[in-house]
N, C-alpha and C positions, 0 to 999 in steps of 0.2 A: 504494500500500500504506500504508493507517494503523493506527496501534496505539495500544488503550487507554490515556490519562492514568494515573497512579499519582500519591498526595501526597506518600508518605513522603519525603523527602532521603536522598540516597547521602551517605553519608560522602566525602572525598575529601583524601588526604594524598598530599604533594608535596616529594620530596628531588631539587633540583640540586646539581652540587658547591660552588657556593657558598653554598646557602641551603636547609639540610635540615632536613625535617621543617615543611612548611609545612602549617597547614590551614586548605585553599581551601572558600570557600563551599560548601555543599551541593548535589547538584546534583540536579536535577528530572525525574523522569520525562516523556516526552517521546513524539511520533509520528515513525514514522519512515518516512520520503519517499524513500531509497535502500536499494540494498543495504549490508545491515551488514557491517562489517567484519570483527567478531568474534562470532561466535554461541556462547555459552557454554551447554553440552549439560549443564541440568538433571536430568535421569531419566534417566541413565545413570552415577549416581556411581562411582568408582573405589576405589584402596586407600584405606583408615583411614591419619590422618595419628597418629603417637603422639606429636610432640613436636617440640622446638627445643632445640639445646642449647650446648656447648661445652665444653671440657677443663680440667679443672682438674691443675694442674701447681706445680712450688715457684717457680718464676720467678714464676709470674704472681702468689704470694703474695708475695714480695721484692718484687717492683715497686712492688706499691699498700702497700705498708711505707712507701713515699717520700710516701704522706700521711695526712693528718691525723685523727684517729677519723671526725670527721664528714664530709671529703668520701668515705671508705670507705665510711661508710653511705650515701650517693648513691651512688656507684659500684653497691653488692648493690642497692638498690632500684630502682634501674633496670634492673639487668639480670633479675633472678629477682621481685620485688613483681607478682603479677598483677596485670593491669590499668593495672601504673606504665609499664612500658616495653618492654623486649623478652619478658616475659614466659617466660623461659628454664625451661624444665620437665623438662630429660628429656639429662643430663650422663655426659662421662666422666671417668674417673678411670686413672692407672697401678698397677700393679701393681709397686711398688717404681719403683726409677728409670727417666726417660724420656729422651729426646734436650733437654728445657727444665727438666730435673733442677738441682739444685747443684752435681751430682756424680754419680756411681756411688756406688750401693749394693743391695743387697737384703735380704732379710729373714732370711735366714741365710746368710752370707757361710763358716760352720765347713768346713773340709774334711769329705765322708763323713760330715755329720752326717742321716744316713738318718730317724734319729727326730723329726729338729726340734727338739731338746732347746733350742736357742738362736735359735731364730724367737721375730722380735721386732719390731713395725710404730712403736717409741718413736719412730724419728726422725720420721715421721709428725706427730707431736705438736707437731713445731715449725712448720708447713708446710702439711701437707693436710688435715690434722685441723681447724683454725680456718678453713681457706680451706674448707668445703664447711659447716661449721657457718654460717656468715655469709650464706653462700647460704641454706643451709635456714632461717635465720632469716625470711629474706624470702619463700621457698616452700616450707610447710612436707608440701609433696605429691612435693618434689623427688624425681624416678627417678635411680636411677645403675648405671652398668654398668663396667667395669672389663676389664683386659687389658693384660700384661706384654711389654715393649721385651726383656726379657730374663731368663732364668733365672738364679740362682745362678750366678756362675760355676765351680764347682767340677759341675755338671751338665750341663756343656756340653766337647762332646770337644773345645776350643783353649785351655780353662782361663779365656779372659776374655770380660767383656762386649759386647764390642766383637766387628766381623766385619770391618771394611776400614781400611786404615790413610789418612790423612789424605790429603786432595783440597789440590794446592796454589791452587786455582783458587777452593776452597770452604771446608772445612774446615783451616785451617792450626795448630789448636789437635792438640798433641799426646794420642794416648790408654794410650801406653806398649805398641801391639799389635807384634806381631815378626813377619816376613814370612810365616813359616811357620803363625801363628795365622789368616791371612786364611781367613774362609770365603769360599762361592761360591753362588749360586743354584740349588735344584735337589740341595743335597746337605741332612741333617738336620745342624747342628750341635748338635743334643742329643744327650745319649746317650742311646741308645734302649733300653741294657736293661733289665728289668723293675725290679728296686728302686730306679731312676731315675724312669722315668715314674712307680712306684704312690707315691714320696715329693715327687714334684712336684704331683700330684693333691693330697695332703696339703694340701703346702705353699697351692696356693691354699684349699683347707679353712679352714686357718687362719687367712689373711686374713680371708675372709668373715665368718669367725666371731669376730676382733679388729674389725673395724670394726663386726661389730650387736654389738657390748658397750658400744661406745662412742655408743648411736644413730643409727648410720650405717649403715643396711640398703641390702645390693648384691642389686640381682637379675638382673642377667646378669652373663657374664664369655664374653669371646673366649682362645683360646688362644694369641693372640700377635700381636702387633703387626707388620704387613709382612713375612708369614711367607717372603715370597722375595726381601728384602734385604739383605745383609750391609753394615754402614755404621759409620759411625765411632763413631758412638754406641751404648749398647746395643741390641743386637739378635741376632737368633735366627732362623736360615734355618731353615725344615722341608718337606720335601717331602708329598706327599698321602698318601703311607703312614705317615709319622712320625706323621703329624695323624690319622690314622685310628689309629693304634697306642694314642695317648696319649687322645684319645679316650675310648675304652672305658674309662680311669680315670676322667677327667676327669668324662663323664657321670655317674657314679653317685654320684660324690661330692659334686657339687652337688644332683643330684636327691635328696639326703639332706635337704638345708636348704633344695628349695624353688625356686632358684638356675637359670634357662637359663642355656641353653650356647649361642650362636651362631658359625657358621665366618668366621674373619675375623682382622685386618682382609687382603681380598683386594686389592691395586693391581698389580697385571695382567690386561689384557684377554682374558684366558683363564677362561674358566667351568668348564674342567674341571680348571682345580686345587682345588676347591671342590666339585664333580660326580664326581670319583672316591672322596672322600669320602665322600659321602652314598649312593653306590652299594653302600656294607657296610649292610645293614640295621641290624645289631647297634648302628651309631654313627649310624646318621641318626635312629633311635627318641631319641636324647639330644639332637639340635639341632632348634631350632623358629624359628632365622634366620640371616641372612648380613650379614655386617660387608663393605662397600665404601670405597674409596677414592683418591683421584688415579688413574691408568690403569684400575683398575678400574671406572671410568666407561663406558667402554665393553664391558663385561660386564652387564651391572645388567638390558639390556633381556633378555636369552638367561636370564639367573640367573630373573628373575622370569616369564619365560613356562615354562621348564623343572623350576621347583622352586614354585609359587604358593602353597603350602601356608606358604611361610617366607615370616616379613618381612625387608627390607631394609634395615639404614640404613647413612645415610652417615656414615660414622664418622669422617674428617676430613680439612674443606677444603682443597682447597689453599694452602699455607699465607704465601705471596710473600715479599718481600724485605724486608722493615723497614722499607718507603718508605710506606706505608699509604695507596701514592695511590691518584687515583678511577679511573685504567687494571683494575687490579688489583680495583676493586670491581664494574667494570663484569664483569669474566671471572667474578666470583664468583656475577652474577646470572646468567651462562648455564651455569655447575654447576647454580644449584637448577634450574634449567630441564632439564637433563640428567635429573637424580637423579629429577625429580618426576613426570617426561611419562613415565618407565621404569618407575616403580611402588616409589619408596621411600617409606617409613612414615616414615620421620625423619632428620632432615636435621642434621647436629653441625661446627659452627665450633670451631678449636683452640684458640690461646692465646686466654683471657680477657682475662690484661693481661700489656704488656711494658713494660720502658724504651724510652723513644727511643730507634730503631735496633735494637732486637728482638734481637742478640746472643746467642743459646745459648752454655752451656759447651765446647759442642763448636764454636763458630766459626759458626753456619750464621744468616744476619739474616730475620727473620720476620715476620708482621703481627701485629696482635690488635685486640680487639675494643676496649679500653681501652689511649690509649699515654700513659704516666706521665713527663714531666721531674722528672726529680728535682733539679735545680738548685734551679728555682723552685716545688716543690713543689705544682706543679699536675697537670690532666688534662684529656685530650680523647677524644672516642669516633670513632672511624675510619670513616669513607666507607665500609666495609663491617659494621663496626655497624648506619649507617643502612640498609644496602640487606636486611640479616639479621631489621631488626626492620620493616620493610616489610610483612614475611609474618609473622614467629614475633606477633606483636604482637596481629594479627587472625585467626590460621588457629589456632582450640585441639583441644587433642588433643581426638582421636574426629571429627573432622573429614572431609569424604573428598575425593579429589581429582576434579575434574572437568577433563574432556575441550573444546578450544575447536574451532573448527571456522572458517576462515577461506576464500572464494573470490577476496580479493582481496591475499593477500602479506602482512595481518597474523599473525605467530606467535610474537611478542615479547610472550608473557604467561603468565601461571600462574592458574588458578582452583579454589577451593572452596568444600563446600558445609561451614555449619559445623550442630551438632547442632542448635542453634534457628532452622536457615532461614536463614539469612542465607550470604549470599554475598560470596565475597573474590575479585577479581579484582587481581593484581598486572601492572603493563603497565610497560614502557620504553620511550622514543621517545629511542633509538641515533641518529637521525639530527641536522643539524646546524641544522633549524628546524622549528619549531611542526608540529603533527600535528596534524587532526583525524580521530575517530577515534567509530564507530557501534557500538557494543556492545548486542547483544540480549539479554536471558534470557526466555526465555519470549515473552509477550506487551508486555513492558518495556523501554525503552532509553532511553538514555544517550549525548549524545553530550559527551563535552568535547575540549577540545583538549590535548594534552599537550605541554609546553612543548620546545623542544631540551635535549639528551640530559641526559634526568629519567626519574626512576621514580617511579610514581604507585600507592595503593595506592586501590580505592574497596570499601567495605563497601556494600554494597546489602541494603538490609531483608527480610525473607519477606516473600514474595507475600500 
């Protein structure tokens, strides 16, 4: 069996853990004398990719506080500058405070203030406000979607932000919760009755409509962040009826300004706490996607064959221990591998940047994509930086995903097709030496070898 010569050169980039981001010669189109290993199925493209992104939170603005104007500006232009580097496009944001907050707060803290008379996003201004302008500096197409760790707490039947009181194993940072405030999975800790829900609708109204005053246009928002967690940090259990109840505000009030609604973020592998929802017509006419995350990993495939009208993203990585090692980057390349072969539209990393040692308010140690010492007032980007911008780098939105097809055991890869032809094919060689390794498209192939346990991105040109 031989196959037509091509001139063009593959692109070919090359991250081990101790030598990321290498670019290997070009590699040459070539005949091919065996069966390939990986058959990359051109004319049958998949979902539209919409984006790459990550979370913007006040930590990760504190952190890169610890330097200097100008390595800040390397920082945003590598990560958001098209073209420069991760090429990050398509972001979230909270909805008042998060679990990587300074603190608790929200935007009206007033008891029974029904009106909103004292909704107010100022603290904002110190924090998320400059940390998403800095970004848009650099991508001035930047998308953003939004969604609250938790409501007021004066809206919520335990009176606080908080649903579990501290983990001595995990969280040993106190949150002032009283035994009898613990929520539980499976019950609403909102109150559900009506001048509640239609002033909570509001409430996000308002946001939306502070942040485009201030050129920060939001066009989605989810209704709540791990809506069947109760945890130390802010958060807000609701059940499928709560979510459907509130809903019906929720929709109309953003379909006023324009605004999707998608159900989320879901992280249990359960598809019908999401599906009993969208079973009221009244409320699935308001939602046009679905928010996934950690356990809800294993939903994603049922969510997108069951509902394909809706897009999917994954709304946020797993998020590890503070140790930012390459263990941890390795598990992160077989999430997108998860997320992508399932039929997600976009794929969102959390913390942007942390201190050394990643430390929440609430105790709990995390990764990110930029880790800042603030001693020595330097920075480095994390083993899962490199493995994030592998893909978001070369794969731009409107992109779609493609299908690989393997007879001999290889399925350690990701491929797409992007709008001008060209193809990205992302591969790992897990194992503990050299791989070589027969990739077909079409009529064209590629063999190279990929080195022990590396991730290799190659751009291949239109046919």
């Amino acid at each position: 069996m031989t196959m037509t010569p091509a001139t063009d050169a593959v692109r070919w980039i090359l991250t081990t853990q101790d030598a990321p981001w290498q670019e290997r010669p070009g590699l040459e189109f070539g005949p091919l004398s065996d069966m390939p290993n990986v058959i990359v199925i051109e004319d049958a493209p998949q979902q539209v990719i919409e984006g790459f992104g990550a979370s913007f939170n006040e930590l990760g603005w504190t952190s890169l506080g610890a330097l200097d104007d100008a390595q800040r500006a390397e920082v945003f232009h590598e990560l958001f500058a098209p073209g420069a580097g991760a090429a990050l496009s398509l972001c979230r944001m909270p909805v008042g405070a998060n679990d990587f907050s300074r603190d608790w707060y929200s935007y009206d803290e007033v008891e029974g203030d029904f009106a909103l008379e004292h909704f107010t996003i100022e603290g904002d201004l110190e924090t998320l406000v400059p940390f998403i302008r800095a970004a848009q500096a650099e991508q001035p197409d930047l998308r953003l979607w939004a969604s609250p760790w938790s409501p007021p707490s004066w809206m919520k039947a335990n009176g606080h932000y908080a649903g579990a009181l501290p983990n001595p194993f995990m969280n040993s940072v106190e949150n002032g919760l009283r035994p009898d405030q613990v929520g539980a999975e499976g019950t609403d800790m909102f109150r559900l009755e009506e001048p509640y829900l239609e002033a909570y609708a509001r409430y996000f109204g308002r946001f939306i409509d502070a942040y485009g005053e201030l050129g920060i246009p939001i066009g989605m928002v989810m209704p709540q962040n791990e809506f069947n967690s109760a945890q130390v940090f802010p958060s807000c259990t609701w059940t499928p009826d709560g979510l459907t109840r509130f809903v019906r505000h929720l929709g109309p009030e953003m379909a006023t300004r324009g605004v999707d609604v998608f159900l989320g973020t879901l992280e249990r592998a359960n598809d019908r706490l999401i599906g009993d929802v969208l079973d009221e017509p009244d409320v699935a006419r308001y939602v046009t996607g679905l928010g996934v995350q950690w356990e809800g990993k294993r939903a994603v495939a049922a969510l997108h064959r069951l509902h394909p009208g809706l897009r999917i993203y994954q709304t946020e990585q797993e998020c590890g221990d503070g140790r930012n090692d390459w263990r941890h980057a390795r598990h992160a390349w077989s999430l997108m591998k998860q997320y992508f072969t399932h039929g997600a539209n976009a794929y969102m990393y959390w913390n942007i940047s942390l201190l050394e040692g990643g430390v929440s308010r609430w105790g709990w140690a995390q990764n990110s994509l930029v880790v800042v010492d603030p001693d020595a007032g330097t920075y480095r980007y994390s083993h899962e930086y490199q493995v994030l911008k592998h893909v978001s780098a070369f794969v731009r939105p409107g992109a779609r995903a493609l299908e690989c097809l393997s007879y001999t055991g290889h399925a350690n890869q990701l491929a797409f097709l992007n709008e001008d032809g060209s193809v990205v094919v992302v591969m790992q060689n897990d194992m503990a030496e050299a791989m070589p390794v027969r990739i077909m498209l079409g009529e064209r192939v590629i063999t190279p070898t990929l080195p022990p346990d590396s991730f290799s991105t190659f751009v291949i040109p239109p046919a």
